[in-house]
C-alpha positions as CSV (number, residue, x, y, z in Angstrom):
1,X,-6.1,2.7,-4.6
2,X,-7.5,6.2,-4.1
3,X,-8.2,7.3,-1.0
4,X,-11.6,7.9,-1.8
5,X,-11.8,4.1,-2.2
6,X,-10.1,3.6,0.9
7,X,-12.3,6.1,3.4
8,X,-14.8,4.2,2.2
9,X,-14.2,0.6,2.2
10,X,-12.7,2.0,6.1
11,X,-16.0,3.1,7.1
12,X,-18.2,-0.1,5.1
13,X,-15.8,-2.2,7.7
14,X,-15.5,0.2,11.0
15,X,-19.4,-0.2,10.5
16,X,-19.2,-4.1,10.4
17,X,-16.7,-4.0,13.4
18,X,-18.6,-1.6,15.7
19,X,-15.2,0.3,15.7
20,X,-17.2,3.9,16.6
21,X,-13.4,6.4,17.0
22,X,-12.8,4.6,13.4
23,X,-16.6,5.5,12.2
24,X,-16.6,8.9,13.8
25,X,-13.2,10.2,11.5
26,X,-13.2,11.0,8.2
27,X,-9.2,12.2,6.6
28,X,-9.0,15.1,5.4
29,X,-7.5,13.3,1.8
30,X,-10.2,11.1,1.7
31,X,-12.4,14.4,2.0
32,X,-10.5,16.2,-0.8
33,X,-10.7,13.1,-3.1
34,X,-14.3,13.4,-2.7
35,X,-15.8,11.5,0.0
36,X,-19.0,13.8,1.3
37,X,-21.2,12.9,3.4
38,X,-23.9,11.9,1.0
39,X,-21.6,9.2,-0.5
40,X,-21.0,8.1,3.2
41,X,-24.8,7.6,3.5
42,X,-24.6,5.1,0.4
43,X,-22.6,3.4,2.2
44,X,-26.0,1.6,3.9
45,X,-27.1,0.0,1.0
46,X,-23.8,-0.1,-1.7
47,X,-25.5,-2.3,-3.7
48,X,-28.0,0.6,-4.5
49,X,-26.0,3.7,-4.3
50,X,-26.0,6.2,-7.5
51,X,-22.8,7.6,-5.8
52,X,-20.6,4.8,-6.1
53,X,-18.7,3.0,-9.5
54,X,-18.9,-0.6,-10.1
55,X,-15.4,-0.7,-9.0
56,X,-16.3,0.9,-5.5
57,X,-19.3,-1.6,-5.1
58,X,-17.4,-4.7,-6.0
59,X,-14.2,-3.5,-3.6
60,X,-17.1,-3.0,-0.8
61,X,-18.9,-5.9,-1.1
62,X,-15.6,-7.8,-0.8
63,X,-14.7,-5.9,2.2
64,X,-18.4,-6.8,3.6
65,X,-17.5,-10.6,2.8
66,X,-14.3,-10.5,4.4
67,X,-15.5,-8.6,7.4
68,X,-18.2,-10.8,8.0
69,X,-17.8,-14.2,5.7
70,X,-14.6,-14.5,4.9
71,X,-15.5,-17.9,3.6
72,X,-17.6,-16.5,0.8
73,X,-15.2,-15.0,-0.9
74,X,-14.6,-17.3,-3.9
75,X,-13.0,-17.3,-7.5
76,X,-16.2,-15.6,-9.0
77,X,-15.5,-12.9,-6.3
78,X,-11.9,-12.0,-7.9
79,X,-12.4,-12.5,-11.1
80,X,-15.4,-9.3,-10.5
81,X,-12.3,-7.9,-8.7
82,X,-10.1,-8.4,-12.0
83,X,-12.8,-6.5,-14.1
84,X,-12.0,-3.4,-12.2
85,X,-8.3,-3.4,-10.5
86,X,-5.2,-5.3,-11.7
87,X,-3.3,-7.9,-9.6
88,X,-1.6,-5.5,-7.5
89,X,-4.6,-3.4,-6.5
90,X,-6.3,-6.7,-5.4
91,X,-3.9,-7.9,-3.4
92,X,-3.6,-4.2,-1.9
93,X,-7.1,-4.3,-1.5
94,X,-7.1,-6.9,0.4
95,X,-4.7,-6.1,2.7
96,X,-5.9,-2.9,3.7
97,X,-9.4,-4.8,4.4
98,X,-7.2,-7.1,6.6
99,X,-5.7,-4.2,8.4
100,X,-8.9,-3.0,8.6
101,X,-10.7,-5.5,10.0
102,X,-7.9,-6.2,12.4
103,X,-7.0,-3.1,13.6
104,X,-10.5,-1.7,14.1
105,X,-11.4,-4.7,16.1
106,X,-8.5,-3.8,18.3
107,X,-9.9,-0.5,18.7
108,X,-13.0,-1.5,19.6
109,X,-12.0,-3.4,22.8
110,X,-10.3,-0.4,23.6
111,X,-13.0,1.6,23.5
112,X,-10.7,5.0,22.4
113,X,-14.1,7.2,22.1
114,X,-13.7,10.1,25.0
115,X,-12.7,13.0,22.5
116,X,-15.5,11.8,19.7
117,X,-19.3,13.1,19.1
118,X,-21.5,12.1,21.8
119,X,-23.5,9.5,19.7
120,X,-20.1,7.6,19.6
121,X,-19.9,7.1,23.4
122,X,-23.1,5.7,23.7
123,X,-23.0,2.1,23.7
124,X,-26.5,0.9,24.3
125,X,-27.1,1.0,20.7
126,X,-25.5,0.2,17.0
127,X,-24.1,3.0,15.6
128,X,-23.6,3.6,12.4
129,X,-20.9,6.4,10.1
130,X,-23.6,7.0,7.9
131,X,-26.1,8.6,10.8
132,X,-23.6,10.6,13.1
133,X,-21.3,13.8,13.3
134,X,-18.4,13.2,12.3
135,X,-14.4,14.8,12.8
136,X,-11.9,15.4,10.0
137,X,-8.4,14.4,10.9
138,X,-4.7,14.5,9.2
């Protein structure tokens, strides 16, 4: 997967997960493969974005399903998934959207947010990576 895909099946899920140190950063490959913060913003509504290929919609919404409905994920989901990625990118996609979804709810009850923007310390309200500053890393 590129990491374009990655960065932004990462965010789609830190978003789901409330994870803000995981919404706040953005990698610096990610950011050379072309993730801007324009395609970040399409991130709010995937179905709709310009910015994103069929295959980066279909890989998102089944990161939103697994994030969220794990249980709706069903054989008309991966044979979408087959239109756009072979066997082994499927099964690679899906476990980096496990990792993703476990890790980043581990980071979330551990609240790591001290060195990010302010927005990201503020938990009185939902946050999103499409609406804040964000930091580059690695």
């Amino acid at each position: 997967m590129s990491d374009r895909l990655v960065e932004l099946v990462r965010l789609r899920v830190a978003f789901h997960n409330q994870c803000r140190s995981c919404m706040a950063i953005r990698y610096k490959d990610a950011v050379a493969d072309g993730v801007t913060e324009a395609l970040v913003c399409s991130l709010e509504k995937p179905a709709d974005a310009a910015h994103l290929t069929p295959a980066e919609r279909i890989a998102i919404d089944f990161a939103d399903r697994f994030a969220t409905d794990h249980l709706s994920i069903s054989d008309a989901t991966y044979d979408e998934l087959r239109r756009h990625f072979t066997e082994g990118e499927i099964v690679e996609l899906g476990m980096t959207v496990a990792f993703f979804v476990g890790f980043g709810r581990l980071s979330t009850t551990l609240d790591m947010t001290e060195e990010l923007p302010a927005a990201f310390r503020d938990h009185t309200r939902t946050l999103t990576p499409w609406r804040e500053a964000s930091i580059q890393v690695r």
